[in-house]
Each structure stands twice: as structure tokens, then as C-alpha cells.
C-alpha positions as CSV (number, residue, x, y, z in Angstrom):
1,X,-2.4,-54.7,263.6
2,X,-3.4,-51.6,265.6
3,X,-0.3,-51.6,267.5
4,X,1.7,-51.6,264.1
5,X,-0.5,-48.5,262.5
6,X,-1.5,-46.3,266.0
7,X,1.5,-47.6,267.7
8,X,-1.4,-48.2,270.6
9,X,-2.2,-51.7,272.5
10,X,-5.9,-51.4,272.9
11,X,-5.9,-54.1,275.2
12,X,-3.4,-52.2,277.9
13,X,-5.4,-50.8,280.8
14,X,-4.8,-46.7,280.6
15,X,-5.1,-46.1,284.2
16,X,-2.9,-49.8,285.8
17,X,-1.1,-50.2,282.8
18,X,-2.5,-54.0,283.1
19,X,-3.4,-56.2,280.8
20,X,-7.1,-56.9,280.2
21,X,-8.8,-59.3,278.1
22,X,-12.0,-59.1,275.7
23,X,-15.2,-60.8,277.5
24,X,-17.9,-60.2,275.3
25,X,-18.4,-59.5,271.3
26,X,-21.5,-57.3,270.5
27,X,-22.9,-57.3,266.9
28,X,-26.6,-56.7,266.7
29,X,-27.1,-53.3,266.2
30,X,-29.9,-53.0,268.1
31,X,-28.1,-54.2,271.0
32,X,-25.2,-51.5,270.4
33,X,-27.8,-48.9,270.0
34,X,-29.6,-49.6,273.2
35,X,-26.1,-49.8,275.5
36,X,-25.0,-46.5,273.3
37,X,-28.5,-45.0,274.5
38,X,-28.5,-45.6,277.7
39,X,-24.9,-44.3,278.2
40,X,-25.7,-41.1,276.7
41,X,-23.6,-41.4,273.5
42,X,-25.7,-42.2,271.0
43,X,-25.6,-40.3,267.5
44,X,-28.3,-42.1,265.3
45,X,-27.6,-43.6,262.5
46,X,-24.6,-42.5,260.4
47,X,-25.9,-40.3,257.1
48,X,-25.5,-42.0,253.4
49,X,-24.6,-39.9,250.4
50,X,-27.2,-40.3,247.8
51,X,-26.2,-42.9,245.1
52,X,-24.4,-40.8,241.5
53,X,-24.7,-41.6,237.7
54,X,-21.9,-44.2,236.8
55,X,-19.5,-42.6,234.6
56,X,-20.4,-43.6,231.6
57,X,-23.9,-41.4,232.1
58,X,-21.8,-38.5,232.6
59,X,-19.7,-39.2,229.1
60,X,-23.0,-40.0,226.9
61,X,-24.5,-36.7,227.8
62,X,-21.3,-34.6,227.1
63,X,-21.1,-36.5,223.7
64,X,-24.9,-35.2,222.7
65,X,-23.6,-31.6,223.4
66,X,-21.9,-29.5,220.8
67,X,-19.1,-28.9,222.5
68,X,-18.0,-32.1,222.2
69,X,-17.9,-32.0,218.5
70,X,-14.6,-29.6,218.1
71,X,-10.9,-31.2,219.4
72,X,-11.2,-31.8,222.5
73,X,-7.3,-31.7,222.9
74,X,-6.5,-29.2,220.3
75,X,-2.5,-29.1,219.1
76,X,-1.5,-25.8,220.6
77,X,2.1,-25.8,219.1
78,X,0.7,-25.8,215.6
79,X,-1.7,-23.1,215.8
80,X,0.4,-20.4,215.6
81,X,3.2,-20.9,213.0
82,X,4.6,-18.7,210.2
């Protein structure tokens, strides 16, 4: 699938152009934090955007304003006639 979107073989050596093979699958994070650590490439962890109002918060306060109360999609073409 990568070759297909990055046009890239990941597995292709960049220096021998060789073939290599995957050994080893790390997924503990601690594990990956340790190894990234020690290499000096360690970032911490990634920040989360706070959490929002769903949208339906966001529409009940609009319709408790009294803005909402007047057209909110007025007819423009019939304003203005003779």
C-alpha cells in the first residue's frame, strides 16, 4: 500500500539497494519510548486538543438569542420592489 500512495518500498535498503526483511514488531509504548530515549529522538507525548460542545450545544444557545428570532435567510429579491 505504501508503494502505491509514496511510490516508496520501505523495505528497499537506501544505501545497497537490497532487500531487507522486518525482524521484530514493537508495540508497547513504553518500550518505543525507552529505544526513542536512548537514541536521542524522543518528543514526549503527542498534545490532545481539548474535547468541543457537540453541535447541537452550539444550535440551542443561538436559538435562546434574539437574533435568531428574525429570518435567518431573508428573501433578498423581494425586498426591494416597486
Amino acid at each position: 500500500m505504501i508503494l502505491k500512495v509514496w511510490h516508496t518500498d520501505l523495505l528497499q535498503c537506501p544505501h545497497s539497494q537490497n532487500r531487507m526483511r522486518v525482524i521484530a514488531v514493537i508495540e508497547q509504548a513504553g518500550v518505543i519510548e525507552k529505544i526513542l530515549r536512548h537514541k536521542g529522538l524522543w518528543c514526549g507525548t503527542p498534545w490532545v486538543a481539548p474535547s468541543r460542545a457537540p453541535p447541537n450545544a452550539k444550535l440551542a444557545q443561538q436559538e435562546d438569542s434574539p437574533y435568531y428570532a428574525s429570518d435567518p435567510m431573508p428573501d433578498y429579491e423581494k425586498v426591494f420592489s416597486d
